[in-house]
Every structure is written in C-alpha cells, then in structure tokens.
PDB file of N, CA, C and O in Angstrom:
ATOM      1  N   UNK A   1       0.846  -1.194   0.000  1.00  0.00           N
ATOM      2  CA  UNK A   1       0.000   0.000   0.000  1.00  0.00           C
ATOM      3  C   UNK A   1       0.882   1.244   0.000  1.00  0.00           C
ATOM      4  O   UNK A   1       2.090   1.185   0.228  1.00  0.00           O
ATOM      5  N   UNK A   2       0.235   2.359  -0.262  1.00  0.00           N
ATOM      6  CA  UNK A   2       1.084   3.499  -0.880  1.00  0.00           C
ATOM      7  C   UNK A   2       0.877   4.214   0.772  1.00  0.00           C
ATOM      8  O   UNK A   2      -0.016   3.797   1.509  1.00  0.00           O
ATOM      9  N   UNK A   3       1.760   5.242   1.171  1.00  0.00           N
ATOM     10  CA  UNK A   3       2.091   5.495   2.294  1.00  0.00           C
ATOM     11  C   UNK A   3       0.819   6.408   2.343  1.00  0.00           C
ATOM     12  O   UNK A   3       0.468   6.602   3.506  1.00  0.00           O
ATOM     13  N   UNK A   4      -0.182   7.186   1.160  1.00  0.00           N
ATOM     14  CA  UNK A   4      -1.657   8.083   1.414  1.00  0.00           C
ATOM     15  C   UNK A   4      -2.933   6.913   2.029  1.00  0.00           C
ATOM     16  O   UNK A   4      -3.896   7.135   2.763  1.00  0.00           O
ATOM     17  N   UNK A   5      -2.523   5.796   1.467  1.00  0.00           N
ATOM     18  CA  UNK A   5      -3.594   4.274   2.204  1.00  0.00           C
ATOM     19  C   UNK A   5      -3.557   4.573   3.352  1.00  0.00           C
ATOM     20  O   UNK A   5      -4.476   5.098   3.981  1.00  0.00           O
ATOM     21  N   UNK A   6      -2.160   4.182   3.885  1.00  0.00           N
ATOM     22  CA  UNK A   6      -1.706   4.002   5.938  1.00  0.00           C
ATOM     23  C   UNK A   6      -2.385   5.479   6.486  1.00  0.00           C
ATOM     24  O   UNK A   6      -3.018   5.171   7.495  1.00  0.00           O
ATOM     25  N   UNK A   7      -2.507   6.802   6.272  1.00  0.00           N
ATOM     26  CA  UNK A   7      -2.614   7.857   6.664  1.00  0.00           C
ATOM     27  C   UNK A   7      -4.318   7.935   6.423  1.00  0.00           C
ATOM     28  O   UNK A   7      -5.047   8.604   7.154  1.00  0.00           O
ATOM     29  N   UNK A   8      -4.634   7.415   5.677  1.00  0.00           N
ATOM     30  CA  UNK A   8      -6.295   7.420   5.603  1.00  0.00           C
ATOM     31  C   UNK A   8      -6.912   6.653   6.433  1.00  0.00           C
ATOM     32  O   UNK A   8      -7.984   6.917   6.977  1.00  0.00           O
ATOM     33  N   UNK A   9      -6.015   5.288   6.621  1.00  0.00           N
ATOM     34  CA  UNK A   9      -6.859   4.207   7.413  1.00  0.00           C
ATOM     35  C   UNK A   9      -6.000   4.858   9.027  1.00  0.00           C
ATOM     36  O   UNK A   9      -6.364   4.340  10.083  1.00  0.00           O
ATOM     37  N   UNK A  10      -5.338   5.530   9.051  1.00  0.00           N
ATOM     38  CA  UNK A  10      -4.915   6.256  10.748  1.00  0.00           C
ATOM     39  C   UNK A  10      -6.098   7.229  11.071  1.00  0.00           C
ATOM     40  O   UNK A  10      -6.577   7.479  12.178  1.00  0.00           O
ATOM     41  N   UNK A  11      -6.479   7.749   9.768  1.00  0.00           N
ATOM     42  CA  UNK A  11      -7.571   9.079  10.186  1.00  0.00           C
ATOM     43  C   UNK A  11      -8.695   8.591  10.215  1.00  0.00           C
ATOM     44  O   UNK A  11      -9.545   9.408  10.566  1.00  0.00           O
ATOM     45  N   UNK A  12      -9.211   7.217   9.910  1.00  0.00           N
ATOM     46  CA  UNK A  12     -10.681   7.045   9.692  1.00  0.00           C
ATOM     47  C   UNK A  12     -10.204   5.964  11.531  1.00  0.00           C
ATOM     48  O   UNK A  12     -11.217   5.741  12.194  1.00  0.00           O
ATOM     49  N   UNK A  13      -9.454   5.661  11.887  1.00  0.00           N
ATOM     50  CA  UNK A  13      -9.457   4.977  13.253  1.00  0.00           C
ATOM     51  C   UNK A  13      -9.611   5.932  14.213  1.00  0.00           C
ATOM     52  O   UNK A  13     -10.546   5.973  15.013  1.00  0.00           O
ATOM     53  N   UNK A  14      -8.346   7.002  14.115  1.00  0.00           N
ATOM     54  CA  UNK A  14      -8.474   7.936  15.133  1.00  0.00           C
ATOM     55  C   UNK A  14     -10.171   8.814  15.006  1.00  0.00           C
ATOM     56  O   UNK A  14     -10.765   9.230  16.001  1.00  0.00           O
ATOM     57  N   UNK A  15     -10.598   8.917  13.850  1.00  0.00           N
ATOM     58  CA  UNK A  15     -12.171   9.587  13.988  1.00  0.00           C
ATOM     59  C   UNK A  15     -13.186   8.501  14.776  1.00  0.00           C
ATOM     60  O   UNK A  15     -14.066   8.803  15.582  1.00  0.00           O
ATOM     61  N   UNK A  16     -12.877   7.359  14.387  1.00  0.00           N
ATOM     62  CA  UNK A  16     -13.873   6.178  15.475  1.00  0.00           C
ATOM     63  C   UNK A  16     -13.518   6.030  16.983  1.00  0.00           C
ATOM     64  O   UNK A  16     -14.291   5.853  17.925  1.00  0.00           O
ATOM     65  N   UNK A  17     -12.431   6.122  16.985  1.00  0.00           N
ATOM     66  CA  UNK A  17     -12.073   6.237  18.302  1.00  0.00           C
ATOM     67  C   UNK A  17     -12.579   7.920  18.848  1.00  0.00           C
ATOM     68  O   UNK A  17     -13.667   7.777  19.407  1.00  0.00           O
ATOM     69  N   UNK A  18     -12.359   8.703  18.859  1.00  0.00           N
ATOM     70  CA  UNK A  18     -12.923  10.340  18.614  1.00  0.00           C
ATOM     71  C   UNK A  18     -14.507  10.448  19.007  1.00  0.00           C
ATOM     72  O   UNK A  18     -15.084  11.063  19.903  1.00  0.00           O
ATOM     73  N   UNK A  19     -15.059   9.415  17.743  1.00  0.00           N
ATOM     74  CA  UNK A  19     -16.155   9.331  18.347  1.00  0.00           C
ATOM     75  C   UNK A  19     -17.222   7.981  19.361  1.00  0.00           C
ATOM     76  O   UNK A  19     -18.397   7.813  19.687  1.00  0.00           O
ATOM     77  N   UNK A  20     -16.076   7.387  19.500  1.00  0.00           N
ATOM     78  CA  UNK A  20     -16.751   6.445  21.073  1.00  0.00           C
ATOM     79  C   UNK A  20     -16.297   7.188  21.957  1.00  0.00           C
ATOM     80  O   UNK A  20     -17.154   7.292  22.834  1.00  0.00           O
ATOM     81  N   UNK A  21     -15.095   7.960  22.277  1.00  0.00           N
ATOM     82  CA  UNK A  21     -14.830   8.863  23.256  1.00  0.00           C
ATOM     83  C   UNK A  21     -16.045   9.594  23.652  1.00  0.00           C
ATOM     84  O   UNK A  21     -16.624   9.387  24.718  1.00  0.00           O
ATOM     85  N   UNK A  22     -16.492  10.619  22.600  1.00  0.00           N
ATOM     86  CA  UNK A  22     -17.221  11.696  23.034  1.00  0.00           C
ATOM     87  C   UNK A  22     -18.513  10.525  22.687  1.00  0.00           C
ATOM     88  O   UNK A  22     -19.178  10.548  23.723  1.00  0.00           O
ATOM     89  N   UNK A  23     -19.201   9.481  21.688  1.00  0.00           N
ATOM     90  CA  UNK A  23     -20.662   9.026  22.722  1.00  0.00           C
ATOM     91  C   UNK A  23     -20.628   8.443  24.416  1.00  0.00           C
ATOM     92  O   UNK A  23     -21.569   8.615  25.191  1.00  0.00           O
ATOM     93  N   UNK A  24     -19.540   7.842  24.718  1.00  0.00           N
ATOM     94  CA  UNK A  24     -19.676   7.293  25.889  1.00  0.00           C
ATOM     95  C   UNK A  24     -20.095   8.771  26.950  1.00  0.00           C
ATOM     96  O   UNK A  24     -21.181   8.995  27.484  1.00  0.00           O
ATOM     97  N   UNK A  25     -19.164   9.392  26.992  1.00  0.00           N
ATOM     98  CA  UNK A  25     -19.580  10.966  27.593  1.00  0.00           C
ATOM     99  C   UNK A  25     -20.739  11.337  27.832  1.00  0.00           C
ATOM    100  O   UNK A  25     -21.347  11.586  28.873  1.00  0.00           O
ATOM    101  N   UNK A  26     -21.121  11.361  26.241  1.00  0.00           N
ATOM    102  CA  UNK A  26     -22.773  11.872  26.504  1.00  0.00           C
ATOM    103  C   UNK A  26     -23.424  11.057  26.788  1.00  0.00           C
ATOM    104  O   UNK A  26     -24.504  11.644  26.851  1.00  0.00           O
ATOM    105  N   UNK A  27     -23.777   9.187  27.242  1.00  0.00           N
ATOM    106  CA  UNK A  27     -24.588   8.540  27.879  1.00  0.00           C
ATOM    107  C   UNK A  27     -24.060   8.649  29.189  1.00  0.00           C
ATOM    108  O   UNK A  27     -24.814   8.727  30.159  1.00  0.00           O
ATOM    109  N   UNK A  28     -22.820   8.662  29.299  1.00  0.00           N
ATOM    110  CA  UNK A  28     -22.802   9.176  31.340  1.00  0.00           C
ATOM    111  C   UNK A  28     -23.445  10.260  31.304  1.00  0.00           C
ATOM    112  O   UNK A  28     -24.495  10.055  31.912  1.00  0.00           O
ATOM    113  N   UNK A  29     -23.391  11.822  30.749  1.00  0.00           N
ATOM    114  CA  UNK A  29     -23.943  12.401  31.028  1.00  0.00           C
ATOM    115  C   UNK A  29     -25.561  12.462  30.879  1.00  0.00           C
ATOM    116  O   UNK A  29     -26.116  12.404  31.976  1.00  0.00           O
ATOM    117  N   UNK A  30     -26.019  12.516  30.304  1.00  0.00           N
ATOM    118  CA  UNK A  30     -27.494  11.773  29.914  1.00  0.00           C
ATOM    119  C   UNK A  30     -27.365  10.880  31.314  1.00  0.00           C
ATOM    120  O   UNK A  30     -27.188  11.604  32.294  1.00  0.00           O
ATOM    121  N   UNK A  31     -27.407   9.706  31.560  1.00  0.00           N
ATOM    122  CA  UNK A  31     -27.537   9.012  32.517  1.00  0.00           C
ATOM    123  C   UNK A  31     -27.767   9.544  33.933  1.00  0.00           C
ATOM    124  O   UNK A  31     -28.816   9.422  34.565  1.00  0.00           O
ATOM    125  N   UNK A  32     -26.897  10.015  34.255  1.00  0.00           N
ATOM    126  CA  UNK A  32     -27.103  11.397  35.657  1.00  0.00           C
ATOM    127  C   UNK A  32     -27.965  12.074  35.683  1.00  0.00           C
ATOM    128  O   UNK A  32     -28.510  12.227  36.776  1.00  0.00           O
ATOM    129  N   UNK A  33     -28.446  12.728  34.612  1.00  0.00           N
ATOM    130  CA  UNK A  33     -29.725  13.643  34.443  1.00  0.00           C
ATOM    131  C   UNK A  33     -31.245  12.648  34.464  1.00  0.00           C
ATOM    132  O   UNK A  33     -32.345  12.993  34.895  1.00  0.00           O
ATOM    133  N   UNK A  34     -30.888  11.474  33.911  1.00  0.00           N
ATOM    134  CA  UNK A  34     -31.916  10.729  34.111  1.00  0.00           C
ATOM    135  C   UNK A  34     -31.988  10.416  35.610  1.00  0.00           C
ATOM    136  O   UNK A  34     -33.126  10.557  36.059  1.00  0.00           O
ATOM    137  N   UNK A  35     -30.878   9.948  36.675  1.00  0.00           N
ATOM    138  CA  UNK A  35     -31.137   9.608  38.003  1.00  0.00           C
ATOM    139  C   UNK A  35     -31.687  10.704  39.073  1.00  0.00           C
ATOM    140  O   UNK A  35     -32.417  10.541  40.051  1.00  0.00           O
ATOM    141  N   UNK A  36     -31.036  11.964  38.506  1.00  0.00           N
ATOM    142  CA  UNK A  36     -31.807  13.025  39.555  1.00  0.00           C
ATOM    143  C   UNK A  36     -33.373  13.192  39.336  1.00  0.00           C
ATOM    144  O   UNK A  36     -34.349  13.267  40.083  1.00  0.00           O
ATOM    145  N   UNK A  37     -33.144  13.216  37.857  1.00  0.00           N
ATOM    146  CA  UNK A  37     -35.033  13.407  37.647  1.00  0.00           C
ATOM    147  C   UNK A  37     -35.776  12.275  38.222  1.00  0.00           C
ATOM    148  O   UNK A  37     -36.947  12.564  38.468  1.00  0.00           O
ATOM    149  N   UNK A  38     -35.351  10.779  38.575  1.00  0.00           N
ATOM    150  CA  UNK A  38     -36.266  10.055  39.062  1.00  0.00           C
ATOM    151  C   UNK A  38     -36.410  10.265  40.465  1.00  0.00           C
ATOM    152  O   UNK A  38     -37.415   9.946  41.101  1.00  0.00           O
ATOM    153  N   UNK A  39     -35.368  10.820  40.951  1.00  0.00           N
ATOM    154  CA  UNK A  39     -35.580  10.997  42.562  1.00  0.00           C
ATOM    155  C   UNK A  39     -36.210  11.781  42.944  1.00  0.00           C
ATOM    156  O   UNK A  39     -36.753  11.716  44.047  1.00  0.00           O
ATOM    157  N   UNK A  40     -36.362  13.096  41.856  1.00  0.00           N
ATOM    158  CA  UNK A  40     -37.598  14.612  41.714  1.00  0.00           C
ATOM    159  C   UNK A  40     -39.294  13.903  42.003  1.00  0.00           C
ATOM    160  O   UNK A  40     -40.265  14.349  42.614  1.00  0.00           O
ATOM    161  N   UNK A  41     -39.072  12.663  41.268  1.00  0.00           N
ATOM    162  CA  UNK A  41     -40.519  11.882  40.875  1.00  0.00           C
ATOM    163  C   UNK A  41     -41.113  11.550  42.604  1.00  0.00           C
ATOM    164  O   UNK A  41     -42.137  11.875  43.206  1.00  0.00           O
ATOM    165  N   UNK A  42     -39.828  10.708  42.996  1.00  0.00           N
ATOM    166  CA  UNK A  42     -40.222  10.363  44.471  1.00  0.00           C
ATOM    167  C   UNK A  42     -40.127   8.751  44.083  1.00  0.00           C
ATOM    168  O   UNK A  42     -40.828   7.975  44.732  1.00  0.00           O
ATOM    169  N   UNK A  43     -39.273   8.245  43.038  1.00  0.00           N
ATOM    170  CA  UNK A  43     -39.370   7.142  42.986  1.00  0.00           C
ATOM    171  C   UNK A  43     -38.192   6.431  42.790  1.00  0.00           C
ATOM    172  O   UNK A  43     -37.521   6.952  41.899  1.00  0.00           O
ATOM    173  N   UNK A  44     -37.626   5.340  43.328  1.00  0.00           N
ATOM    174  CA  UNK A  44     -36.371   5.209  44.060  1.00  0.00           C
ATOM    175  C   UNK A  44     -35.962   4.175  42.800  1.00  0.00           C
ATOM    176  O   UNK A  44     -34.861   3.625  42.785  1.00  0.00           O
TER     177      UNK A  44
END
C-alpha cells in the first residue's frame, strides 16, 4: 500500500475512536440527568 492508504486508514481509526470517546460521555452524562429526575418523581 502506498504510504496516502496508511494515513487514511490512521484518520478514519483515530475519527472512530474520537467518536466512542465523546458518545460514551454523553450517555454518562445523559444518565445522571436521568437519576436526579427520578428521585424529583419520588421514585427510588
């Protein structure tokens, strides 16, 4: 493979990785907001 292959398949990994970073984030965050609001409810 030509050395522009290796540099495409580095940028399309590092963007997947990039983006499980930042979804995991936003379901912890999401997640927290869901536990306070159930305790607002009165329901454990």
């Amino acid at each position: 493979m030509t050395p522009s292959w290796w540099l495409a398949l580095v940028a399309v990994i590092l963007l997947a990785l990039v983006a499980t970073l930042v979804d995991g984030w936003g379901r912890r965050h999401r997640d927290r907001g869901r536990r306070r609001s159930g305790r607002d409810d009165g329901r454990e």
